[in-house]
N, C-alpha and C positions, 0 to 999 in steps of 0.2 A: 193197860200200859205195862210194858216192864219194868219193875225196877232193879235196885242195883244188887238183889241177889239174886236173880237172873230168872225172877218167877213172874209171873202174869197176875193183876190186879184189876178189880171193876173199881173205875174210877171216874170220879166227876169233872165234868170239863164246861167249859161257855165259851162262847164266839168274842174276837177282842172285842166289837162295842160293847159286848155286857160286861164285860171285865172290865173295860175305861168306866164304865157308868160306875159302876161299882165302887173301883177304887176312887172316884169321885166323890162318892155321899160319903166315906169315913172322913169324923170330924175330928183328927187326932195331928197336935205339929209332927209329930213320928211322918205321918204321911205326906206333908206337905213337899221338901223336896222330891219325893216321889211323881207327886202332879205335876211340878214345875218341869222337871225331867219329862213327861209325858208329853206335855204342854209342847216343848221343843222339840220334839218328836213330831208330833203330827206336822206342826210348821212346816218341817222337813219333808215331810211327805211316806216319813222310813216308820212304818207300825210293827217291826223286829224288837221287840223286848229283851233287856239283855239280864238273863234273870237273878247273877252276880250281883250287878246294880241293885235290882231292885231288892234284894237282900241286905245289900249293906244298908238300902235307905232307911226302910223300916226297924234298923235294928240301933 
């Protein structure tokens, strides 16, 4: 992937169910509005990750 100084990196990546699984088993309240957000998301039908969000949740 590129990043933002504009050089090319080997980088690890997973398909979203392993990522939803994933962020699933951490047993931390940090993560919790993360899931809930998740949660409403699929409901929805929309698996776009808005990864703003998810930074603020965790932090």
């Amino acid at each position: 992937m590129r990043s933002s100084d504009g050089k090319y990196y080997l980088t690890d990546a997973t398909d979203t169910e392993t990522m939803l699984r994933l962020i699933q088993s951490i047993p931390s309240p940090k993560v919790e509005p993360l899931k809930e957000w998740l949660a409403k998301v699929d409901e929805l039908g929309n698996m776009k990750i808005d990864t703003e969000r998810v930074e603020k949740s965790l932090n």
